[in-house]
C-alpha positions in Angstrom: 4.3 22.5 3.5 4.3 18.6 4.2 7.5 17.5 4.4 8.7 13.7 1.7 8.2 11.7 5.3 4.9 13.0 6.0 3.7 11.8 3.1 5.4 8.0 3.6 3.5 8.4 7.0 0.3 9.0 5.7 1.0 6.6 3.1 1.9 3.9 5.5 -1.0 4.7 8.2 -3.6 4.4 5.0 -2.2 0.7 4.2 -2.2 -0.2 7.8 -6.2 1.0 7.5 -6.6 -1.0 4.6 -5.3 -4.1 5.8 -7.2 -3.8 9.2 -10.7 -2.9 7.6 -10.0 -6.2 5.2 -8.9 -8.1 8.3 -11.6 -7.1 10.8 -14.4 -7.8 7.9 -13.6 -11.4 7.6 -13.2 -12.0 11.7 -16.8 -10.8 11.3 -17.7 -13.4 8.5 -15.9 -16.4 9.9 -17.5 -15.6 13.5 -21.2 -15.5 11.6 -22.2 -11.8 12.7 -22.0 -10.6 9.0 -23.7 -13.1 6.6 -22.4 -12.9 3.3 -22.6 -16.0 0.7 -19.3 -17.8 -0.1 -18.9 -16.1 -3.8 -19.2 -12.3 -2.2 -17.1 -13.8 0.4 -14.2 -15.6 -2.4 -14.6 -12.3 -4.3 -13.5 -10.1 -1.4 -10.8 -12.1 -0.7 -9.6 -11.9 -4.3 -10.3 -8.3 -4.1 -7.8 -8.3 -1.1 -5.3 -10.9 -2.5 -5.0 -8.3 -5.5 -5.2 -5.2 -3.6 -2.3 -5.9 -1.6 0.8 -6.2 -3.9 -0.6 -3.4 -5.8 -0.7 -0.9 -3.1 2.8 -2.2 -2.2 4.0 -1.6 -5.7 2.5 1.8 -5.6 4.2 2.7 -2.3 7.8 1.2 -3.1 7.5 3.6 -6.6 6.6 6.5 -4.5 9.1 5.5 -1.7 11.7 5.1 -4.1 10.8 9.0 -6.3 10.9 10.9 -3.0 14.4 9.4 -2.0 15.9 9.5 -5.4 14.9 13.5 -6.6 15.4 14.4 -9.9 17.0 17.9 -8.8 19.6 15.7 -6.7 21.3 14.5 -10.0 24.5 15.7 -10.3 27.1 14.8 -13.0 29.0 12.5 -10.2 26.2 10.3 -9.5 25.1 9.9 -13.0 28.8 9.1 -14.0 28.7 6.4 -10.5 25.6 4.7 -12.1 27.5 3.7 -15.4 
């Protein structure tokens, strides 16, 4: 069974894919050896300017669930978070 880190991990090496393909795709258009026109171009980098801070805000929620478990709450850290 995978273990809450191995999951960040995977997490984490997915988003670091992500970024990469989105960065290696416009080297390619800026250098001229993938000829897209400047809306598909625009709309790609809106696509990434969205993408981003979403999978961020995915990744902190699940980040933040696997470190705070709902079987870890016990009547002193509810009664500390008053």
């Amino acid at each position: 069974m995978m273990d809450d880190s191995d999951y960040i991990m995977i997490g984490s090496a997915f988003l670091v894919g992500v970024i990469w393909v989105c960065a290696w795709f416009f080297k390619k258009v800026m250098r001229g050896e993938i000829g897209v026109s400047v809306n598909t171009a625009l709309l790609a980098l809106l696509v990434v300017i969205l993408l981003v801070p979403f999978v961020m805000n995915v990744s902190a929620h699940f980040v933040s669930q696997v470190l705070h478990h709902a079987d870890d709450a016990t009547e002193e850290n509810a009664a500390s978070h008053q």
